[in-house]
ROVOMI-693904 format. One record per residue (C-alpha): residue number from 0; chain; x, y, z. Coordinates in steps of 0.001 Angstrom, whole numbers, plus 500000, padded with zeros to 6 digits. Layout:
BEGIN
<atom num="NUM" cadena="A" x="X" y="Y" z="Z"/>
...
END
This chain:
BEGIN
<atom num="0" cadena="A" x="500000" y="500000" z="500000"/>
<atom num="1" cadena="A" x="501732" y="503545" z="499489"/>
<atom num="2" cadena="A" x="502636" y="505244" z="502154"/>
<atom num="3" cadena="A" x="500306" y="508335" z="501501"/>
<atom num="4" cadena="A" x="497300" y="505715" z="501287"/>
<atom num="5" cadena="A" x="497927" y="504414" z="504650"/>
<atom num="6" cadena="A" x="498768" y="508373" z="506064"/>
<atom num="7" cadena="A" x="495038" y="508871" z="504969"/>
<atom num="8" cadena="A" x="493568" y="505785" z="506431"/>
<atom num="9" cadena="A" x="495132" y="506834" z="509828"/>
<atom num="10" cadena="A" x="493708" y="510239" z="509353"/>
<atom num="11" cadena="A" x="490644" y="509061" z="508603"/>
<atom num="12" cadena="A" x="490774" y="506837" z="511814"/>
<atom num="13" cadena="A" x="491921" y="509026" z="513710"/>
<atom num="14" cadena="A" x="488716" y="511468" z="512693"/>
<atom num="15" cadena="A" x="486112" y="509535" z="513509"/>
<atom num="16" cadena="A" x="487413" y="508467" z="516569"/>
<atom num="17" cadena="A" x="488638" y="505227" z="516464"/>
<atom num="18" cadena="A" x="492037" y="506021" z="517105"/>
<atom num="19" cadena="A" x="493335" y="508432" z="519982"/>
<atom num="20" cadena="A" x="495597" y="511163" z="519206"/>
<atom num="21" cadena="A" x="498088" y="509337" z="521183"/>
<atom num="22" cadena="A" x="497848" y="506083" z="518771"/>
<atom num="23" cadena="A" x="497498" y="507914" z="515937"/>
<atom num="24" cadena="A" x="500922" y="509598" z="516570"/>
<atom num="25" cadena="A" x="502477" y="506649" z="517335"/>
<atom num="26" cadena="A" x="501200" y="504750" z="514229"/>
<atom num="27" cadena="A" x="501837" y="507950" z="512310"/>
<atom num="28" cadena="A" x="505268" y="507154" z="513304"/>
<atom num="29" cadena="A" x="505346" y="503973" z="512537"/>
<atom num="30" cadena="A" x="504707" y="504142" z="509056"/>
<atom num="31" cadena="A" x="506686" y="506842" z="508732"/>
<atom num="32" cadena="A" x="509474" y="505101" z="510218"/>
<atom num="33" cadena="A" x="508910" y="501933" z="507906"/>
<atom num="34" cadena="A" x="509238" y="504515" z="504609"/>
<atom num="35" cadena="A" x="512745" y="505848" z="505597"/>
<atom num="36" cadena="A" x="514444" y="502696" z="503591"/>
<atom num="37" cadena="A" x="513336" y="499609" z="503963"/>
<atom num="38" cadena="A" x="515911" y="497722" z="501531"/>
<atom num="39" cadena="A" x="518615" y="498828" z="503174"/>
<atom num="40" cadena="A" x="520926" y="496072" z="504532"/>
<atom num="41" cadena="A" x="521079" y="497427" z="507843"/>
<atom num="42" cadena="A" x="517661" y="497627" z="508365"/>
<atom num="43" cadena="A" x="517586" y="493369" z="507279"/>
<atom num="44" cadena="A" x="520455" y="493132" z="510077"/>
<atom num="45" cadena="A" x="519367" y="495409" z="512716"/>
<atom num="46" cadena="A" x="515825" y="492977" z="512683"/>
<atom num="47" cadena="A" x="517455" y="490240" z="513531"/>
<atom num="48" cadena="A" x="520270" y="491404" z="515618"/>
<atom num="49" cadena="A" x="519693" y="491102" z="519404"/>
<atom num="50" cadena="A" x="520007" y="493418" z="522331"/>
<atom num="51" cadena="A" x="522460" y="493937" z="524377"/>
<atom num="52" cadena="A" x="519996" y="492604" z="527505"/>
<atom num="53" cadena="A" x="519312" y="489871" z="525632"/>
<atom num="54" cadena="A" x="522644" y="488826" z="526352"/>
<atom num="55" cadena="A" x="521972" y="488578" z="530476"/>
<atom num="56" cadena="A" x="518726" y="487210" z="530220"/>
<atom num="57" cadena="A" x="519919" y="484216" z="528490"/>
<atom num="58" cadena="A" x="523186" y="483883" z="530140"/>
<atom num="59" cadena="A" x="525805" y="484256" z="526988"/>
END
Protein backbone atom coordinates (compact mmCIF):
# COMPACT_ATOMS: atom_id res chain seq x y z
CA UNK A 1 0.00 0.00 0.00
CA UNK A 2 1.73 3.55 -0.51
CA UNK A 3 2.64 5.24 2.15
CA UNK A 4 0.31 8.33 1.50
CA UNK A 5 -2.70 5.71 1.29
CA UNK A 6 -2.07 4.41 4.65
CA UNK A 7 -1.23 8.37 6.06
CA UNK A 8 -4.96 8.87 4.97
CA UNK A 9 -6.43 5.78 6.43
CA UNK A 10 -4.87 6.83 9.83
CA UNK A 11 -6.29 10.24 9.35
CA UNK A 12 -9.36 9.06 8.60
CA UNK A 13 -9.23 6.84 11.81
CA UNK A 14 -8.08 9.03 13.71
CA UNK A 15 -11.28 11.47 12.69
CA UNK A 16 -13.89 9.53 13.51
CA UNK A 17 -12.59 8.47 16.57
CA UNK A 18 -11.36 5.23 16.46
CA UNK A 19 -7.96 6.02 17.11
CA UNK A 20 -6.67 8.43 19.98
CA UNK A 21 -4.40 11.16 19.21
CA UNK A 22 -1.91 9.34 21.18
CA UNK A 23 -2.15 6.08 18.77
CA UNK A 24 -2.50 7.91 15.94
CA UNK A 25 0.92 9.60 16.57
CA UNK A 26 2.48 6.65 17.33
CA UNK A 27 1.20 4.75 14.23
CA UNK A 28 1.84 7.95 12.31
CA UNK A 29 5.27 7.15 13.30
CA UNK A 30 5.35 3.97 12.54
CA UNK A 31 4.71 4.14 9.06
CA UNK A 32 6.69 6.84 8.73
CA UNK A 33 9.47 5.10 10.22
CA UNK A 34 8.91 1.93 7.91
CA UNK A 35 9.24 4.52 4.61
CA UNK A 36 12.75 5.85 5.60
CA UNK A 37 14.44 2.70 3.59
CA UNK A 38 13.34 -0.39 3.96
CA UNK A 39 15.91 -2.28 1.53
CA UNK A 40 18.62 -1.17 3.17
CA UNK A 41 20.93 -3.93 4.53
CA UNK A 42 21.08 -2.57 7.84
CA UNK A 43 17.66 -2.37 8.36
CA UNK A 44 17.59 -6.63 7.28
CA UNK A 45 20.46 -6.87 10.08
CA UNK A 46 19.37 -4.59 12.72
CA UNK A 47 15.83 -7.02 12.68
CA UNK A 48 17.46 -9.76 13.53
CA UNK A 49 20.27 -8.60 15.62
CA UNK A 50 19.69 -8.90 19.40
CA UNK A 51 20.01 -6.58 22.33
CA UNK A 52 22.46 -6.06 24.38
CA UNK A 53 20.00 -7.40 27.50
CA UNK A 54 19.31 -10.13 25.63
CA UNK A 55 22.64 -11.17 26.35
CA UNK A 56 21.97 -11.42 30.48
CA UNK A 57 18.73 -12.79 30.22
CA UNK A 58 19.92 -15.78 28.49
CA UNK A 59 23.19 -16.12 30.14
CA UNK A 60 25.81 -15.74 26.99
Amino acid sequence: MPLSDELTKLHELHQRGAMSEKEFARAKERVLGNAADPDHPLSAINAVRRSRSDRWLAGV
